[in-house]
N, C-alpha and C positions, 0 to 999 in steps of 0.2 A: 454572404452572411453565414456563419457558423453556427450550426445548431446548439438550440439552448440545452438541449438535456445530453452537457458532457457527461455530468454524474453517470458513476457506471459503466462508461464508457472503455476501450482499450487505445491509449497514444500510442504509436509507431514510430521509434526515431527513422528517421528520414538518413538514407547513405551521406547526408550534405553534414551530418552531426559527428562525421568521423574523427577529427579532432577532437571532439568531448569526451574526457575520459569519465564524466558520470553519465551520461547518455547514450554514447556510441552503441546502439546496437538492444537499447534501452524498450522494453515495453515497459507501459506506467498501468495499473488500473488507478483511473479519477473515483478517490472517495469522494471529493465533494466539489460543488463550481458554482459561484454566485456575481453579484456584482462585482463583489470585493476582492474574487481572486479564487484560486483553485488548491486543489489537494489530492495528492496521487502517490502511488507508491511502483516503483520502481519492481516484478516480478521475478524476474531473470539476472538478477545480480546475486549471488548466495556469497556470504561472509565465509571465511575461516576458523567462522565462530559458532557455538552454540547455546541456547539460552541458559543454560545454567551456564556459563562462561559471564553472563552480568546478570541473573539472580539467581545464587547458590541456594536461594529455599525453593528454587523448579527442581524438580529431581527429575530430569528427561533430556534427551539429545537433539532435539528438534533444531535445526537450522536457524539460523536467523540470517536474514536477507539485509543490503543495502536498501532503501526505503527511497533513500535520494539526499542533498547535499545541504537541505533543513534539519535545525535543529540536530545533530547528530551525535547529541550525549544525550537523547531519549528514544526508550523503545514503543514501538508503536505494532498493533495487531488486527487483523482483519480475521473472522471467522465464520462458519456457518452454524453457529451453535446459539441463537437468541435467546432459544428456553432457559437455556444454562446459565448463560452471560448475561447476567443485567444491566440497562441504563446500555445496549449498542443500538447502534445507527444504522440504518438500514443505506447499504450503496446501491446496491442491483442484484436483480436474481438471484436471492436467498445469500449474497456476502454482506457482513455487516462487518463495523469497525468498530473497536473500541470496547468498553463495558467495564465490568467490576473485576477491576486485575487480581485483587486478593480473591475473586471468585475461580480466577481463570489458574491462578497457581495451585488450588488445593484440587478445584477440577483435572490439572492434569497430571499432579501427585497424586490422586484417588482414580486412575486410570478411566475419567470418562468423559475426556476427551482425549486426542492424539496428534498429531502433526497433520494428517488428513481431514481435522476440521477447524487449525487454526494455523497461521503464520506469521512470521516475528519479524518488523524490520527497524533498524538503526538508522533514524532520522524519515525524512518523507521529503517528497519531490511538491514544490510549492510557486505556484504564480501570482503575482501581484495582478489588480483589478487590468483585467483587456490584455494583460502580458501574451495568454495562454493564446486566446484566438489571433491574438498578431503572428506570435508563430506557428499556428496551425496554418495561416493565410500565405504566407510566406514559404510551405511547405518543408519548414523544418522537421514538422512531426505530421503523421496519416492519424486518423480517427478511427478507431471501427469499433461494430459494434460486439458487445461483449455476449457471447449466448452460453457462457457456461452456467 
């Protein structure tokens, strides 16, 4: 049995995923895991790109990462900034997802946030309901736990 509290959690692709060129080599942090299916973002994959590359009102150079092989004409962000960002989601130990993007653009136009308390990725790594723990069972991906 696979433990219930993915959320938070870090995936480990598994050497067997070397073929996957969105995977191979892939750590995910799980923003979210419910009956219905799961939500993660791919950390170790950095684009060629940076956010002001697809919103020219960021004025900043911050990286933006692949996310994973969902949705991939939408940007998606994880941060540790709650106070500042409104309406985010708490994943684990002080990272949250998401919030008031027109808050997070003037926030980091008005230098108060930086690239060390938030990150940007194109598209998100997504499991249909029971997908995820089939291939955690199957040993496609390791689980661990996330302590940062």
């Amino acid at each position: 049995m696979i433990a219930k509290q993915i959320k938070g959690q870090l995936l480990i692709a598994e050497p067997s995923l070397f073929g996957d060129l969105t995977f191979n080599r892939s750590v995910v942090l799980m923003a979210d895991h419910s009956q219905t299916g799961s939500v993660g973002f791919i950390l170790n994959k950095p684009l060629h790109h940076l956010i002001s590359d697809f919103v020219p009102a960021i004025h900043a150079d911050f990286q933006v990462y692949i996310g994973g092989p969902v949705d991939q004409d939408s940007l998606f962000f994880i941060h540790n900034s709650p106070e500042k960002i409104h309406n985010s989601q708490l994943i684990a130990n002080g990272i949250y997802w998401g919030g008031n993007f027109n808050q997070v653009c003037q926030l980091i136009n008005d230098n108060e946030i930086d690239d060390t308390n938030i990150r940007f990725f194109l598209g998100y790594s997504g499991w249909n309901e029971n997908q995820l723990e089939l291939e955690i069972q199957t040993k496609s991906w390791i689980l661990d736990k996330n302590d940062v």
